[in-house]
C-alpha positions, -999 to 999 in steps of 0.1 A, spaced: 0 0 0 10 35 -8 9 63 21 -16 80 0 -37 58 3 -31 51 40 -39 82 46 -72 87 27 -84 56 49 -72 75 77 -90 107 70 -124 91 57 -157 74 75 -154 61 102 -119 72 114 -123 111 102 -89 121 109 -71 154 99 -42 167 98 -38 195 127 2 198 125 29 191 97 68 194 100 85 178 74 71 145 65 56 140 101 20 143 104 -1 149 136 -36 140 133 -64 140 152 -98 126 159 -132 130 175 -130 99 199 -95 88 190 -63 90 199 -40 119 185 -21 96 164 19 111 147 28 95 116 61 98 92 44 105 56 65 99 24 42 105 -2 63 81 -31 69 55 -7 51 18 1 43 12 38 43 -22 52 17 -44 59 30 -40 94 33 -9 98 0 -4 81 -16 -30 112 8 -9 137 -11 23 125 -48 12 126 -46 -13 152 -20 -2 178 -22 33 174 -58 42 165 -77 11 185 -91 -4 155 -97 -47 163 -76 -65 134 -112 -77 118 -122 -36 118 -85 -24 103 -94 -52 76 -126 -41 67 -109 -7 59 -81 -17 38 
């Protein structure tokens, strides 16, 4: 998976993140209901299926069968 796409999951229903802070490629976005959650963007890059799991399961809360059901 690209980070776009990462973060369009990130920013659409049900998570609704956005972006309150940038510096650099670090992101630091927030959530109604979520954690604040600060991620290392690099537009051209892939992320890693674990990293990806890291992201929506450790960091946001998601269950693994939820973080599925969004990728």
């Amino acid at each position: 998976m690209k980070w776009p796409r990462l973060l369009r999951i990130l920013e659409s229903n049900p998570l609704n993140y956005r972006t309150v802070r940038r510096a650099g490629s670090h992101r630091t976005m927030q959530a109604v209901g979520r954690p604040t959650i600060r991620v290392a963007f690099h537009d051209g890059g892939e992320v890693s299926g674990n990293m990806v799991r890291k992201i929506l399961v450790t960091d946001v809360g998601l269950s693994d069968e939820e973080a599925r059901g969004l990728i």
